[in-house]
C-alpha positions as CSV (number, residue, x, y, z in Angstrom):
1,X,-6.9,32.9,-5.7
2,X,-10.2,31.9,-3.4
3,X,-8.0,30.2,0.0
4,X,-10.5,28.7,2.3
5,X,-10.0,28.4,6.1
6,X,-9.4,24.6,6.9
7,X,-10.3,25.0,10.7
8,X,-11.0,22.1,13.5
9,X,-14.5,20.5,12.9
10,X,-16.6,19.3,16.4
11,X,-14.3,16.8,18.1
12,X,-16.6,16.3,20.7
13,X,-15.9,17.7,24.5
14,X,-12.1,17.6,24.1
15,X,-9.7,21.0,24.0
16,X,-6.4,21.9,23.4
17,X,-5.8,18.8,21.6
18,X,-1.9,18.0,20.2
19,X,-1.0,18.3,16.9
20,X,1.1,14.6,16.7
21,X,1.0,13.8,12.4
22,X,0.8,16.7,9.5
23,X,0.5,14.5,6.9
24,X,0.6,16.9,3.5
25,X,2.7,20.1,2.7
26,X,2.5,23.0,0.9
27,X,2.0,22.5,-3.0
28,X,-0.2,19.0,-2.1
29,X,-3.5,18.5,-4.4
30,X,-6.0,16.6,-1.7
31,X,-9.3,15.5,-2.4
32,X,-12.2,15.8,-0.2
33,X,-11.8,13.5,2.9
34,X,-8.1,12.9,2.4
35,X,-6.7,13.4,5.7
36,X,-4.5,16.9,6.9
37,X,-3.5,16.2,10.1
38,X,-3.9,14.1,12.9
39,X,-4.9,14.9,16.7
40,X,-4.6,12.6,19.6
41,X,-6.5,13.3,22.8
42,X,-6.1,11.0,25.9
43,X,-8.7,8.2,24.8
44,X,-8.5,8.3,20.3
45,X,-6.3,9.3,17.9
46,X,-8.1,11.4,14.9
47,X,-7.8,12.4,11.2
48,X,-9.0,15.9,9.8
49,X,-10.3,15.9,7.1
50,X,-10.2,18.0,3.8
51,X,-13.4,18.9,3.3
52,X,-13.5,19.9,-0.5
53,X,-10.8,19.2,-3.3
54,X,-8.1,22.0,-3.7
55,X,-4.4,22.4,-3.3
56,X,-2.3,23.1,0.2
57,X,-1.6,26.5,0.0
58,X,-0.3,26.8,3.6
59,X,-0.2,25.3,6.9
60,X,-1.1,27.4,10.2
61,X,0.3,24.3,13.0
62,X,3.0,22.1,13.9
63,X,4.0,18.9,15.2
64,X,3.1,19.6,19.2
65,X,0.7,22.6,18.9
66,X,-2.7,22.4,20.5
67,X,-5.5,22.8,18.9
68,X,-9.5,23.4,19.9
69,X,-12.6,22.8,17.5
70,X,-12.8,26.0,15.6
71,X,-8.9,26.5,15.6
72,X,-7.9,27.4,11.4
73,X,-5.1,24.3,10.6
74,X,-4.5,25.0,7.2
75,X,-5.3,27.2,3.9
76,X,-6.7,25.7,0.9
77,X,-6.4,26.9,-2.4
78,X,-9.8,25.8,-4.1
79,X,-9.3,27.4,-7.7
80,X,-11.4,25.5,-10.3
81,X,-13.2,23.9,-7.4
82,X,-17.1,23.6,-7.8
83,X,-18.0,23.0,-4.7
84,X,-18.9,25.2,-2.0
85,X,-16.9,26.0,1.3
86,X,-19.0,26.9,3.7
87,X,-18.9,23.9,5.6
88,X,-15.3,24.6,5.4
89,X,-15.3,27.9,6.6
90,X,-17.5,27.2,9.7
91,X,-16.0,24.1,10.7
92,X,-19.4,22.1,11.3
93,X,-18.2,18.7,9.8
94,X,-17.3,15.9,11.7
95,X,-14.0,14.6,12.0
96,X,-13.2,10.9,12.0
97,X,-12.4,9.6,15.3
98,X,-10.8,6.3,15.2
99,X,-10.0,4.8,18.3
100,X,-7.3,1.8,18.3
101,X,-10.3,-0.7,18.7
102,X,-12.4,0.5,15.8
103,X,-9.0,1.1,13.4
104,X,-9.4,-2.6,11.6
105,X,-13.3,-2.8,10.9
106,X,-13.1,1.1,9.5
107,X,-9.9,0.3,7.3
108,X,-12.5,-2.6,5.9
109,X,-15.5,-1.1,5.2
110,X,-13.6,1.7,3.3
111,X,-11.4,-1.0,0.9
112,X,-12.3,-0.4,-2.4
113,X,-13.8,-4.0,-4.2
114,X,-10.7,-4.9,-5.7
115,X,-8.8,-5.1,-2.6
116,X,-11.6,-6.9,-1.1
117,X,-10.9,-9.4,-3.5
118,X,-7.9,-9.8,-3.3
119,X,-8.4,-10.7,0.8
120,X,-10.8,-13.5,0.4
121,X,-8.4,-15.2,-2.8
122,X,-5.5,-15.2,-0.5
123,X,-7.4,-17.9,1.7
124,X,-4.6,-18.9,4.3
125,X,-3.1,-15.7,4.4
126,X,-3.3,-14.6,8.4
127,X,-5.3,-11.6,9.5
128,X,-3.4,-8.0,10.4
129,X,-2.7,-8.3,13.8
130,X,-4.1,-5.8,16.4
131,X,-2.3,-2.6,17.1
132,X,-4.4,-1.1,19.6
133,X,-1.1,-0.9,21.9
134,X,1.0,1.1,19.9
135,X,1.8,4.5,19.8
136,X,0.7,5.5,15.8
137,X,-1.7,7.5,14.4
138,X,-4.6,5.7,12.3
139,X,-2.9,6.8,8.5
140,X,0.5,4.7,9.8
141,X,-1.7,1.6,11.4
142,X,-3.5,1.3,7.9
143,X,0.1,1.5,6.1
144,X,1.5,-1.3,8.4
145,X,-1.7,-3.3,7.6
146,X,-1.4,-3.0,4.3
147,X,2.4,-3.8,4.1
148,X,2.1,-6.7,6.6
149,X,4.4,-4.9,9.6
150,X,4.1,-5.6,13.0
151,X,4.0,-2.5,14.9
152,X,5.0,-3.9,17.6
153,X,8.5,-4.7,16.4
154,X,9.1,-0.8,14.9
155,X,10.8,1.8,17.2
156,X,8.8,5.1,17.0
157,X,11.0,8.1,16.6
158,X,8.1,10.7,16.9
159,X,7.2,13.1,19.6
160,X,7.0,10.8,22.9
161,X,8.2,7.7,20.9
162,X,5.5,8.0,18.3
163,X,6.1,5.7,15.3
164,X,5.7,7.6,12.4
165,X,5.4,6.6,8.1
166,X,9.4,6.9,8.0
167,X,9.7,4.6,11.0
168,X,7.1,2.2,9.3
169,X,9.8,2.5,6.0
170,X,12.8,2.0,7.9
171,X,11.8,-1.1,9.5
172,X,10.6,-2.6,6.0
173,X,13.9,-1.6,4.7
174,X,15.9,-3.0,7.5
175,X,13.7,-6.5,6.9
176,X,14.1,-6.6,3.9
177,X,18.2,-7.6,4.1
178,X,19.5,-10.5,3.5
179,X,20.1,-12.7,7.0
180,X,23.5,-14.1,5.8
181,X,26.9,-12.5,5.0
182,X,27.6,-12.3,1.2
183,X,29.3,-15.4,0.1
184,X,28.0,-17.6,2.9
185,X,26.3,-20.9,2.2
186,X,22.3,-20.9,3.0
187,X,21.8,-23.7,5.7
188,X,18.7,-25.2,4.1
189,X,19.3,-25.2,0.4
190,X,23.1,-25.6,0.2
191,X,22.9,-22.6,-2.5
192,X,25.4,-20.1,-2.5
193,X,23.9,-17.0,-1.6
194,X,23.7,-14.6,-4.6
195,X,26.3,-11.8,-4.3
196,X,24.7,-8.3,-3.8
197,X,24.5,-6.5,-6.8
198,X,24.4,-2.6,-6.9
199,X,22.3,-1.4,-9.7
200,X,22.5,2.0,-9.0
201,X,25.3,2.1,-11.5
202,X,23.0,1.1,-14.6
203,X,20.8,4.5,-13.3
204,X,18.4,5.9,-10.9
205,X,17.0,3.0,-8.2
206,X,13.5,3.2,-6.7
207,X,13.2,1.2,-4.1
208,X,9.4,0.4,-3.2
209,X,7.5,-1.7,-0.3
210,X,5.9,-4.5,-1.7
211,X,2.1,-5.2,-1.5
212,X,1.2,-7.7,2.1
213,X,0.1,-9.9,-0.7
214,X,2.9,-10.1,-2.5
215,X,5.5,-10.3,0.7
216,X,3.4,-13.5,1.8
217,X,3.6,-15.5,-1.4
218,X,6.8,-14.3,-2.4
219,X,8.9,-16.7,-0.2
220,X,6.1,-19.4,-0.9
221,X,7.3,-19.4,-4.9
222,X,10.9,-18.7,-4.0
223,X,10.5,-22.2,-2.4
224,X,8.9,-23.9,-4.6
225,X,11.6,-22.5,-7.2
226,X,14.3,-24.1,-5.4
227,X,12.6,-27.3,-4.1
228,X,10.2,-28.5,-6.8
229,X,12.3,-30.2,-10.0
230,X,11.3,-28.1,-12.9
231,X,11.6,-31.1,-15.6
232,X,11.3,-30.4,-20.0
233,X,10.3,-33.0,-21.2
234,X,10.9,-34.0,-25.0
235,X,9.3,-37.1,-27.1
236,X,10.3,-38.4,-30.7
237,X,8.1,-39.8,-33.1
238,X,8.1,-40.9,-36.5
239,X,5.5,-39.0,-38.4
240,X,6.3,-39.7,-42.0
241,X,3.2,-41.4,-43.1
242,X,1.3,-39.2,-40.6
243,X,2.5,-35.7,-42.9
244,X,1.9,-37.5,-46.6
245,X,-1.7,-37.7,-45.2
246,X,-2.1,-34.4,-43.8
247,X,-0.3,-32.8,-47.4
248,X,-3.2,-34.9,-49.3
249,X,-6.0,-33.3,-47.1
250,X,-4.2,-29.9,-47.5
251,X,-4.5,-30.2,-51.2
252,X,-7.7,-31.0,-51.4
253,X,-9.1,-28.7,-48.9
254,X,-6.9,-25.5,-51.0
255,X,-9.9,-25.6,-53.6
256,X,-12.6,-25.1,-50.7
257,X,-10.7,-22.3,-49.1
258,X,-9.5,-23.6,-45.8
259,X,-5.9,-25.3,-44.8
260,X,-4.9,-28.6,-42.9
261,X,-2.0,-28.3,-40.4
262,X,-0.3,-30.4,-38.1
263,X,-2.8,-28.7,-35.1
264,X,-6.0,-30.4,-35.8
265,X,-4.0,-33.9,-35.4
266,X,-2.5,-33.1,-32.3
């Protein structure tokens, strides 16, 4: 089993830098430049990167240690893995500094096209606000901007206050409630509000943070749902004369291979 030395790349002229996000464990299959842990020094928070693809076979630090470039952070298993690991080995790559100011423009250029998209179609949708104030690393900023959470509003409860992906769930879980007691009457629809239901009893419930897209249009439809009249509308009409001509055409166009139907009067 070929395990290759994950070890600090050149973070410039800082040393004994803290260990403040591992963010994979033991058994994990990363691709090259998925992020292993982050570092914070005094001025910018930092992901390591993994250099080449391969599976976490086991990790040297913890939350709190300090760590110098050079220092070995992990052990990768990179069995059935082409490519070489020397720059692994002699930790000569460049990790990816992103300082709180820098955090939105890199999190854009590195969108794939889709999501791209899917920005410029939502038109009025507000940009992600700044975070450059809180205390997160850059993987949990580009979760919150992705899921539409203020950072500002979540209570870290990391090393030194340090909001963390948990914190980040919590909040969105804790938002996600309904504002009203069961039972009580909403004050702007005069709807009874829907009783909880728990479906955990029909089987296993996965509960999953929706998309920033989808959390800003949701309450758009929801309105609409509620406030537009949703009207069926249904017509009679005496088509008796209309039918014995559309049976004549029918018959005569069986002998040329084609039918007449109701459609092509319509």
């Amino acid at each position: 089993m070929p395990l290759v030395d994950i070890k600090v790349p050149n973070i410039g002229d800082f040393e004994n830098v803290p260990v403040v996000e591992i963010q994979v464990k033991p058994g994990d299959e990363v691709k090259a430049d998925d992020p292993l842990i982050t570092l914070e020094s005094d001025k910018a928070a930092m992901d390591v990167p993994a250099p080449v693809h391969g599976k976490v076979a086991e990790i040297l630090v913890a939350i709190g240690d300090k760590v110098s470039e050079g220092s070995t952070i992990i052990k990768l298993d990179t069995a059935g893995d082409g490519q070489a690991a020397a720059p692994a080995a002699n930790g000569k790559g460049q990790a990816k500094p992103e300082v709180p100011a820098k955090a939105e423009r890199t999190a854009e250029k590195t969108k794939p096209a889709a999501a791209r998209e899917e920005a410029q179609d939502a038109g009025s949708i507000p940009p992600p606000g700044d975070f450059g104030s809180v205390y997160a690393s850059p993987s949990v900023r580009r979760i919150a901007r992705d899921l539409d959470v203020d950072l500002t509003k979540v209570k870290g409860t990391g090393d030194k206050g340090r909001i963390t992906k948990d914190d980040v769930k919590a909040h969105i879980a804790r938002s996600s409630q309904p504002a009203t007691a069961p039972g009580a009457v909403g004050q702007t629809t005069g709807i009874p509000e829907i009783p909880v239901q728990d479906f955990s009893k029909y089987g296993p419930v996965e509960t999953k943070p929706m998309s920033r897209l989808k959390r800003l249009t949701g309450p758009n439809l929801h309105r609409a749902w509620l406030n537009v009249p949703h009207v069926t509308n249904a017509d009679e009409a005496d088509i008796t004369d209309l039918e014995a001509y559309r049976k004549e055409l029918d018959a005569a166009a069986k002998d040329k291979g084609y039918r007449v139907t109701l459609v092509a009067f319509l």
